[in-house]
N, C-alpha and C positions, 0 to 999 in steps of 0.2 A: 332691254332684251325681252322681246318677245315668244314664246313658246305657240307654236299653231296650235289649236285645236285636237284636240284625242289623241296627242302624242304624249309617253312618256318616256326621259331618260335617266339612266343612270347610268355609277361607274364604281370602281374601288382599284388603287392602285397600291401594292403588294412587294411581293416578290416574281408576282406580275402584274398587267394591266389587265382587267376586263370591264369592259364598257358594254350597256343594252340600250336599243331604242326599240320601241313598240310601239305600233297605233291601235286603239282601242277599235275600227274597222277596217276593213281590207283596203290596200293601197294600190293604185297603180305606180309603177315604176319604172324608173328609167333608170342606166347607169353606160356608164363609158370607162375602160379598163387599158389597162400599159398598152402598148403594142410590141414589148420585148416577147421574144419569142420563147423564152425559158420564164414561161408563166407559173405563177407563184399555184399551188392548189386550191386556195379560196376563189384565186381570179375566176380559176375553170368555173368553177362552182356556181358563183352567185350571178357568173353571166345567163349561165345555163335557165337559175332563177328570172334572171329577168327578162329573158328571151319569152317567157308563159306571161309576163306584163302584171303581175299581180305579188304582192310580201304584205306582212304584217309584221314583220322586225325585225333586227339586226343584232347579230354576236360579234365582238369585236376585241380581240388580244392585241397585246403589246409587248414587247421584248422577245418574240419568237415569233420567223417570216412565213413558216410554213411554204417554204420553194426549194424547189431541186429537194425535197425528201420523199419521191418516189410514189409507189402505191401506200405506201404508207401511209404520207401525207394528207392524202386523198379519205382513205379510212377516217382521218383525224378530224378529217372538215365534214363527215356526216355523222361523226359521233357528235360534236357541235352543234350540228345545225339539231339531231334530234335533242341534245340536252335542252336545248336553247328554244324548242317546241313544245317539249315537255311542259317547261315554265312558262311559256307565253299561251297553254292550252290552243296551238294554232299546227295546222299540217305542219310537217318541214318541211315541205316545197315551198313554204314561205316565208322561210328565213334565210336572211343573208349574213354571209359568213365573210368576215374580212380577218387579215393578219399584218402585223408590221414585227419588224425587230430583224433577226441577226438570218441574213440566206443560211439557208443547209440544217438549221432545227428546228424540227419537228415540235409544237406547241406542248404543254403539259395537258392533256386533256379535260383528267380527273379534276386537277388543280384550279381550271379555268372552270368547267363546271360546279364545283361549290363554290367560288367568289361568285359565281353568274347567279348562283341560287342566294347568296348574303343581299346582294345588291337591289334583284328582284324583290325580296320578302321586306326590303326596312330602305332601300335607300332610292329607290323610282320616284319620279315629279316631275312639274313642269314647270318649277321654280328654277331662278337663274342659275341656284346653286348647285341644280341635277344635272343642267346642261355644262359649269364647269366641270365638277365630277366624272361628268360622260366625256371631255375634251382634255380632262388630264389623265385618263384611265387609258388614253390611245397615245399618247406622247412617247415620242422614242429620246431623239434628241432635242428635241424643242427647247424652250426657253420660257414662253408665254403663251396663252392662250389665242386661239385662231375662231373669231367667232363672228359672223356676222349676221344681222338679220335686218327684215322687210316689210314696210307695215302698207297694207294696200286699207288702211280703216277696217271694215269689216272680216276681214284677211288678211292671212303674214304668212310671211319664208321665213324660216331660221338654217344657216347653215354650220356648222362642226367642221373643224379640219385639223390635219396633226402635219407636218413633214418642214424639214429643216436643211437635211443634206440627201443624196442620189435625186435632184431635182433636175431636171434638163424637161425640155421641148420631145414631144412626144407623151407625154406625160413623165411625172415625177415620183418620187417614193414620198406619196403622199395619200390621204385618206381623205376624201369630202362627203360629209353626207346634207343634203337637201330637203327639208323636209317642209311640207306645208298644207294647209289645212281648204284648201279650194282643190275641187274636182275636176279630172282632167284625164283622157283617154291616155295608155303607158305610147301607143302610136302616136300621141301628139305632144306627149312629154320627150319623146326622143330625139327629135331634132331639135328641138329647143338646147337639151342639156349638152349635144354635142355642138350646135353652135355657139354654146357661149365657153364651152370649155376650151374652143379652138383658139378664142382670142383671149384667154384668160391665161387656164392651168398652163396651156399649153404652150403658152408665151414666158415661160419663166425657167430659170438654170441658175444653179447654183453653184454647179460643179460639172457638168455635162455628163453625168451617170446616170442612165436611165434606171429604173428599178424593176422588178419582178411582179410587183406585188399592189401598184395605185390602181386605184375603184374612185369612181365619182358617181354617188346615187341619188337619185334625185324620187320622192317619196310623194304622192298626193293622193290624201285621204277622204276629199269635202265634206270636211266635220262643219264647215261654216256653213253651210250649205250652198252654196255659190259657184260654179261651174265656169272655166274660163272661154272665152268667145259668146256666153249668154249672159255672165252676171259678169266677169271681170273681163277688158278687153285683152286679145291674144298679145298685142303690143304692150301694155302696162305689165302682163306677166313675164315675157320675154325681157322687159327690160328689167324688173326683181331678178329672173335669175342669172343676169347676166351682172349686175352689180354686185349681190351675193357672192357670186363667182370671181369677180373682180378684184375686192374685198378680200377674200381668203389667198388668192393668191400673190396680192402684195403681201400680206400678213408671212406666207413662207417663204417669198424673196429675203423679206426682212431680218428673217428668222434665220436664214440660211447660217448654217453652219460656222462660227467662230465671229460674224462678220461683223461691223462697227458700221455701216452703209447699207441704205437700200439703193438701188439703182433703176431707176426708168432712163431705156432707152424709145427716142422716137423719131421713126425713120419717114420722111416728106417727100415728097415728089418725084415717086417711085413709079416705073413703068406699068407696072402693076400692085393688085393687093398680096399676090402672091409673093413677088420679090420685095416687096415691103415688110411685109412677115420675115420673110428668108433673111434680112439684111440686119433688121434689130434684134433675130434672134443672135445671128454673130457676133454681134457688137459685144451682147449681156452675157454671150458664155465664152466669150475671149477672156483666159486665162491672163494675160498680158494687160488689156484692158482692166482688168479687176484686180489685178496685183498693183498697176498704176493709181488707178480709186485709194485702196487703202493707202498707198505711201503719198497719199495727195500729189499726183506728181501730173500736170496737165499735158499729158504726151499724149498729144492730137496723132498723131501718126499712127500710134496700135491701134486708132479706130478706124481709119482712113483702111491700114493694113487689115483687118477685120471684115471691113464693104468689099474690097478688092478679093478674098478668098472667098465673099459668101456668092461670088458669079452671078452678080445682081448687072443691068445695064445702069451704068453711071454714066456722068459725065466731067471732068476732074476742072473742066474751067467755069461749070455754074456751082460746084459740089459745095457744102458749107459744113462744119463742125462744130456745133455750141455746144458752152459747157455752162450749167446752169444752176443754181439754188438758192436760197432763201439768201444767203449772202451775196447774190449777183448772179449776173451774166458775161459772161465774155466770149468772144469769136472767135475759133483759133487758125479758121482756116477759111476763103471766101475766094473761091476760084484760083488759090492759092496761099499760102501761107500768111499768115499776119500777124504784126509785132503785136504782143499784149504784156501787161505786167504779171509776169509770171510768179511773184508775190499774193497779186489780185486773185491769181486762177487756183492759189493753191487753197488761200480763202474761201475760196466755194465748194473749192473738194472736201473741207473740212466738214461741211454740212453733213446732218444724219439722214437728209436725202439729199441727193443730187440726179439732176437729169442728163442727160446725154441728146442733143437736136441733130440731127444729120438729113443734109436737104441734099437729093443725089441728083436732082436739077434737067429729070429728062421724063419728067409726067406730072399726077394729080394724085397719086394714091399713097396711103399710108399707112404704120399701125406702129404699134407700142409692145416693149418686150420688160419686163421684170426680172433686178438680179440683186446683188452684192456684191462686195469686194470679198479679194480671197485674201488670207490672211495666215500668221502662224497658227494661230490655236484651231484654225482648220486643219493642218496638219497634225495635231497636237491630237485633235477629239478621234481621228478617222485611225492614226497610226495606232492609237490604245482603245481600238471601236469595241473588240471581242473581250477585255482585259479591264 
């Protein structure tokens, strides 16, 4: 794990979570936010920040969403951003402000500003141990750390994420931050970070709840001194952030809430990219589909039923449904039903990944969706969520 250039992070996790990241020069930025219309008050906030294309660091709570608490709220998230200026001696117009944890409370402000001031004065670096620190400090329900990074030689990406459960398509209750140390206009970091979150974040469900409150910020500061399109090409960087991005969001399929499976679905010979998207995202947030995953039970039909409600153009006599993993492969379905050893299939369902093939047999296009099996102690963690 590599840390870019003139970033520092840190974290301290309490009786709440607060995590900091800083660049020691100004940054251009990018960031991409929920699209639920009951936006959390950071969202408002740091989009506002990054619509001006420029931050120098980030404040960051856990255990309190700061959404739906009103004017309030809003107060909350500029006492923040000034604490969190204060200590970074940088404008607050150039701090970004994110929240995760429980809808409808209001953050502890004081609280999170003197852990923001501990962490600051003794526990900041760019050792691997500041970027755990900073990735456990934002953990809600998580399990493991979500970390990946991107070494281009003279340059690197490092990305941070947290989210477990309200993960669906459209974005998820999730947090990513991107950070890297090559130069690069926030207009040309933007479209990059929105098109790899389309086939990424935005490809994954864990439950089909969308959230209040996900930020995906993407950070560059050219400490290396290296410029993308003159020193690194646009292509080599689009593709770090799109693996980056790739990367964190298996890691919160994985992660998903209770589950014992990751799930990649991938959907072939689609009439389009678009209905190819549309088709694997239903497959991976079929409730039924992912209840079947966990009781290992190779019921090819609830994915069959899954293509047929996501109003994709099939064709049911080319259509095929493989089930797939480290333990095998089997066919269940191939322009209609096929005997297999149903022993055989449950064997592969056992795997800690499995994949899902679905070839709808009426084009060229395709794409890939990220999930998990639903499970009891997903009912277990969500029913005693507040408790």
């Amino acid at each position: 794990m590599e840390v870019p250039s003139g970033f520092l992070l840190g974290g301290v996790k309490r009786d709440v979570g607060v995590g900091l990241l800083f660049s020691e020069t100004r940054c251009s930025v990018a960031g991409v936010f929920t699209r639920n219309t009951l936006r959390a008050a950071p969202v408002e906030y740091s989009e506002e920040v990054c619509s001006r294309g420029r931050a120098r660091g980030v404040i960051v709570n856990s255990g309190h969403a700061n959404a739906l608490t009103g004017e309030e709220g809003m107060q909350d998230v500029l006492r923040m951003a000034d604490g969190a200026s204060r200590l970074f001696g940088v404008p607050d117009d150039e701090v970004l402000v994110c929240s995760t944890g429980v809808i409808g409370e209001r953050p502890p402000v004081d609280r999170i500003l003197k852990l923001a001031e501990e962490v600051w004065e003794s526990r900041m670096g760019s050792d691997p141990e500041h970027v755990r620190a900073f990735n456990e400090a934002i953990m809600t329900t998580d399990t493991r750390e979500k970390v990946s990074s991107y070494s281009g030689g003279d340059w690197c990406l490092l990305g941070v994420a947290k989210g477990a459960g309200m993960i669906h398509p459209r974005m998820s209750t999730m947090l990513a931050f991107l950070i890297t140390d090559v130069r690069a206009a926030s207009h040309d970091l933007q479209p990059v970070l929105r098109d790899a979150v389309e086939d990424t974040f935005n490809m994954i469900s864990v439950d089909a709840d969308e959230s209040t409150n996900d930020t995906v910020l993407l950070m560059a500061n050219g400490a290396s001194g290296l410029e993308v399109g003159r020193d690194v090409p646009e292509s080599e960087f689009e593709k770090a952030v799109r693996k980056v991005c790739e990367d964190l969001a298996r890691e919160i399929a994985r992660d998903g809430e209770g589950s014992t499976k990751l799930l990649e679905v991938e959907v072939r010979g689609a009439r389009s990219r678009k209905e190819a998207r549309r088709a694997a995202r239903a497959v991976v947030s079929s409730n039924l589909v992912k209840a079947a995953l966990f009781g290992e039970d190779p019921n090819w039909g609830r994915v069959g039923a899954a293509i047929g409600a996501a109003r994709v153009d099939v064709d049911p006599s080319s259509l095929k449904i493989i089930f797939e993993s480290s333990e095998g492969r089997v066919v269940t379905y191939d322009g209609g039903p096929v005997k297999f050893d149903e022993e055989e299939a449950a064997r592969i369902l056992s795997d800690r990944e499995v994949r899902i093939v679905v070839d709808l047999g009426v084009g060229d296009e395709s794409a890939r969706a990220w999930g998990c099996d639903l499970t009891y102690d997903y009912v277990k963690i969500n029913a005693e969520y507040r408790t």
